[in-house]
KEVOVO-358002 format. One line per 3 residues: number of its first residue (from 1); their letters; for each residue y, z, x of N, C-alpha, C. Coordinates in steps of 0.2 Angstrom, whole numbers, always signed. Atoms other than C-alpha are relative to their C-alpha. Layout:
// residues N
NUM	A	Y:Z:X:Y:Z:X:Y:Z:X | ...
This chain:
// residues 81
1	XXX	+1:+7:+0:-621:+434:-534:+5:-3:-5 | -3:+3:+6:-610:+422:-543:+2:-9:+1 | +1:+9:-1:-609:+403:-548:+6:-2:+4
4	XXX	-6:+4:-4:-598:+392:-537:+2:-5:-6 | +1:+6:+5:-600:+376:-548:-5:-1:-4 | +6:+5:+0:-612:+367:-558:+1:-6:+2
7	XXX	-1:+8:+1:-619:+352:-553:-2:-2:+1 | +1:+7:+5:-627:+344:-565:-4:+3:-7 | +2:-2:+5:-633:+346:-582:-1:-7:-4
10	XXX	+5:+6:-1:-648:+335:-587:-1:+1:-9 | +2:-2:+8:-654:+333:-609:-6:-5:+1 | +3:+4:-1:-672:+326:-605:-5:+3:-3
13	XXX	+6:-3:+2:-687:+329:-614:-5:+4:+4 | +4:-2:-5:-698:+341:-608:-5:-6:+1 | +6:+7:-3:-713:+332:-597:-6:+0:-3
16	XXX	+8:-3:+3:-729:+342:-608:+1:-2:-6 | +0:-1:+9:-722:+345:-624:+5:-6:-3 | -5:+6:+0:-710:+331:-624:+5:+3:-6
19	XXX	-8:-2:+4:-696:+342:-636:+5:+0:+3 | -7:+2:-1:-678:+341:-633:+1:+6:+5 | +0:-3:-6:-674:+349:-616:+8:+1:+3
22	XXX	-7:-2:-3:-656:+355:-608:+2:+5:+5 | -2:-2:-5:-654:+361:-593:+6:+0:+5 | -6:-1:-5:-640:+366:-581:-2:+3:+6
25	XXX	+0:-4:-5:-640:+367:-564:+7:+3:+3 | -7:-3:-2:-628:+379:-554:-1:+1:+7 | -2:-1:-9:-623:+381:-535:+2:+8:-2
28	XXX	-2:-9:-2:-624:+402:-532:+1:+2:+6 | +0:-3:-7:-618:+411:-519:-2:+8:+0 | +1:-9:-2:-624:+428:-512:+4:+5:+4
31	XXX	-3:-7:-7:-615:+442:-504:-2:+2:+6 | +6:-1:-5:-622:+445:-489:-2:+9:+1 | +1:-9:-1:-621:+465:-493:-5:+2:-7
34	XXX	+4:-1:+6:-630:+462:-511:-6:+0:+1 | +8:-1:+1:-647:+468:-516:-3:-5:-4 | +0:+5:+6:-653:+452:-523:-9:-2:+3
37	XXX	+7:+1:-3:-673:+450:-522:-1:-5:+0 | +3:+7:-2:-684:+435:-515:-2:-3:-6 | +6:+4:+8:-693:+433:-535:+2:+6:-3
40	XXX	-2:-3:+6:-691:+438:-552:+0:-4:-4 | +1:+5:+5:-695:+433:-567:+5:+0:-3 | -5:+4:+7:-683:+426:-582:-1:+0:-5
43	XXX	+3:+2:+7:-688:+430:-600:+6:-4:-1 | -3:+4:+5:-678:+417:-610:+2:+4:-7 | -2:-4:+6:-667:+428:-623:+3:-7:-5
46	XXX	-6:+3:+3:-657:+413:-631:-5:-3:-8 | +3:+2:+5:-663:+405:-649:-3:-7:-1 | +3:+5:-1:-671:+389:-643:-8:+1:-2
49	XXX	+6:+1:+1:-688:+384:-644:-4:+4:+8 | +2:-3:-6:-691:+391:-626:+1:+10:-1 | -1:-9:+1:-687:+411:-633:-8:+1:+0
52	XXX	+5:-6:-2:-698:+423:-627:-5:-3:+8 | +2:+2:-6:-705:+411:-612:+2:+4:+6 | -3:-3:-6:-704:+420:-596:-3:-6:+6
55	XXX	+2:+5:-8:-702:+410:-579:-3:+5:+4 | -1:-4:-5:-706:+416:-563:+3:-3:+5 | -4:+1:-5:-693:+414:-550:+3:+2:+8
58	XXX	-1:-1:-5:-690:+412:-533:+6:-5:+5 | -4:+1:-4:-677:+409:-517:-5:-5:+5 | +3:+3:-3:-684:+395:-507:+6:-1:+8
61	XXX	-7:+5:-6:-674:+388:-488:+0:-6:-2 | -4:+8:+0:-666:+372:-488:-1:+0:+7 | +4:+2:+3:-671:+362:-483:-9:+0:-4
64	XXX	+7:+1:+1:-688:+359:-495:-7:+0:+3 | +4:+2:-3:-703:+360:-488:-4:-5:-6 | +4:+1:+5:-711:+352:-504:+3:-1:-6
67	XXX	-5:-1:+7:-704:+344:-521:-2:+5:-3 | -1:-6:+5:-699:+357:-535:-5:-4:-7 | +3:+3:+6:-708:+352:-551:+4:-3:-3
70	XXX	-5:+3:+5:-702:+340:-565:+6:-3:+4 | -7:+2:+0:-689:+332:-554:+6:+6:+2 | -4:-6:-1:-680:+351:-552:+5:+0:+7
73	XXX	-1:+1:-6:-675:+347:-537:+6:-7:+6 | -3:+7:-1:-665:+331:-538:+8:+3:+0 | -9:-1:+1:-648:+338:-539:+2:+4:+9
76	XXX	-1:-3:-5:-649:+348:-520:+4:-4:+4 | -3:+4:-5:-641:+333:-511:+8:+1:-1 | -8:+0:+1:-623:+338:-519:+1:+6:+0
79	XXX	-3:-7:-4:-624:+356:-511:+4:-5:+5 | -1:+0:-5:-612:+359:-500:-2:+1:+8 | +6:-3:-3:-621:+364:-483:+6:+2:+6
């Protein structure tokens, strides 16, 4: 798997806890021969306020059947397709 581009990177309060929030979104590509599973979680290693948080994460189709939470979701219109 590897990034193409990002695109877009957002600095917004969380929506709960309302702290200071910085996210990046990125455009990834798959191999079509990679072992890349449908879910997997994410602990957070970095020294923010979200260290030790674990996500849980998955591959969804495009289009959405259903928005992403928070807004996550707003930057898909600038894939390429």
């Amino acid at each position: 798997m590897r990034v193409l581009r990002p695109l877009a990177e957002e600095r917004t309060p969380h929506p709960i806890r309302r702290f200071p929030r910085h996210t990046t979104f990125f455009e990834r590509e798959v191999d079509g021969d990679a072992d890349v599973p449908d879910a997997w979680d994410h602990r957070v290693t970095g020294a923010g306020r979200d260290h030790g948080m674990t996500f849980h994460c998955r591959f969804e189709p495009l289009p959405l059947s259903f928005p992403l939470a928070d807004g996550q979701d707003a930057w898909l219109g600038r894939l390429d397709r």
